[in-house]
N, C-alpha and C positions, 0 to 999 in steps of 0.2 A: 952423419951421426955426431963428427965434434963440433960441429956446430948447433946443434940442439943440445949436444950436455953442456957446452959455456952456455951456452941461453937460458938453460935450466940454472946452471950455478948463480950466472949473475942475479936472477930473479930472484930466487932463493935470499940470498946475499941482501937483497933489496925490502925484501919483507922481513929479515931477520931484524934490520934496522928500524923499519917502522915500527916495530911493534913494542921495540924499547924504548920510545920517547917519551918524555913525558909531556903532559899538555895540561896548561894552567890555565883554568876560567873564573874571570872576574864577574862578580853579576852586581851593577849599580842600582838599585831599586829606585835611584831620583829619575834615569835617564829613562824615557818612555818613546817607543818608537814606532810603535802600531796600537790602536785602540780594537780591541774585540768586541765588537756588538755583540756578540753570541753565538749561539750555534741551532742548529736545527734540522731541518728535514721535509719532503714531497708527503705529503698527507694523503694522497693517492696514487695510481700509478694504471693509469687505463690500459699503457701499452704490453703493459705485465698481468693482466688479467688480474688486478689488483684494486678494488674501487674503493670508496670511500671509507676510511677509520671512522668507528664508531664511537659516538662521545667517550665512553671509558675509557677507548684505546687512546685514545687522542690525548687524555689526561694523564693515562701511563708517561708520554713520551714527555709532552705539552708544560710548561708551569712550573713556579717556583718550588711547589709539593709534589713533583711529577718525580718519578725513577729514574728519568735519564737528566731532566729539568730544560730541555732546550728550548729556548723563548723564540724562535724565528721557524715560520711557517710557511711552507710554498705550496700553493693553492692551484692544482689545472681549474681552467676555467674551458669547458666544453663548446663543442660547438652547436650552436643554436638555442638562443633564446630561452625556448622551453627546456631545455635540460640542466638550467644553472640553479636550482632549489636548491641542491643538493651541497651545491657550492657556495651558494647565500648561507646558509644554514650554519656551515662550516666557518668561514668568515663570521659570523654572528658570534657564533661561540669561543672562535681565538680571540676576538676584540675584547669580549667578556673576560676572558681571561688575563689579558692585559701582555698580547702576542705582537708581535711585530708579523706584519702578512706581505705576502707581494704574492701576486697572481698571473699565472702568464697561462697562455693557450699553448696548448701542446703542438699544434700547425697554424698556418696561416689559411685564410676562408678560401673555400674552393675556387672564388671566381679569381682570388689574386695568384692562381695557379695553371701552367699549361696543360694538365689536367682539368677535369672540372669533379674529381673524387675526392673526396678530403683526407680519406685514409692512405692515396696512395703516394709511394717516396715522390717527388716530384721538383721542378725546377720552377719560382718565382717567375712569371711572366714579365719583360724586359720592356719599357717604353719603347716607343720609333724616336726616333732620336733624327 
C-alpha cells in the first residue's frame, strides 16, 4: 500500500509539472517541408455493400465547387472485363472534372491465387524456386 500511494504522489507530482509549462511555437511560412496534393476519398466501396456514387454525389464530395472540395479519387476497378462501365464512366467524369485518379483492384485475379475464388481471403501463389 506505501508503495502505491508514492507511486501515486510521484505521478501526481509529475503531471502537476507538465501541465505548467509553457510551450512556444514559431511558425516560418518560407520554410516548406511537405507539399499536399490534396485530399480525397474511395468513390465506392463493394466490400461494404456500397457501389458506385452517383454523379451528384460525386460532385457533392468531388471539385473545386464541391462541399468538402477534395480533388483526389480512388477508383475500384472490378474484376472482369465486362463489369468495368461502371468504372470507365466514373473516371470519365473525374477527368472531366479536372481530378487526380488512381485505380487499383480490390484483389488480385483468381488464378494468381491458391484459391481459385476471387472473393475468397487467400494467400498469393509462390513460384518454385
Amino acid at each position: 500500500k506505501v508503495l502505491t500511494l508514492m507511486m501515486l504522489l510521484a505521478s501526481t507530482a509529475f503531471v502537476g509539472k507538465a501541465q505548467t509549462q509553457t510551450a512556444t511555437v514559431k511558425i516560418d511560412k518560407e520554410t516548406t517541408y511537405q507539399k499536399i496534393t490534396g485530399y480525397g476519398g474511395f468513390v465506392c466501396a463493394p466490400t461494404f455493400n456500397y457501389g458506385h456514387m452517383s454523379d451528384a454525389e460525386i460532385k457533392k464530395v468531388w471539385g473545386s465547387s464541391s462541399t468538402l472540395g477534395c480533388n483526389i479519387m480512388r477508383l475500384f476497378i472490378p474484376i472482369g472485363e465486362s463489369s468495368w462501365s461502371q468504372s470507365l464512366s466514373t473516371a470519365k467524369l473525374a477527368k472531366s472534372m479536372g481530378l487526380i485518379v488512381f485505380a487499383s483492384p480490390w484483389s488480385m485475379p483468381a488464378e494468381w491465387k491458391t484459391t481459385t475464388v476471387s472473393t475468397v481471403k487467400t494467400r498469393a501463389k509462390m513460384p518454385d524456386i
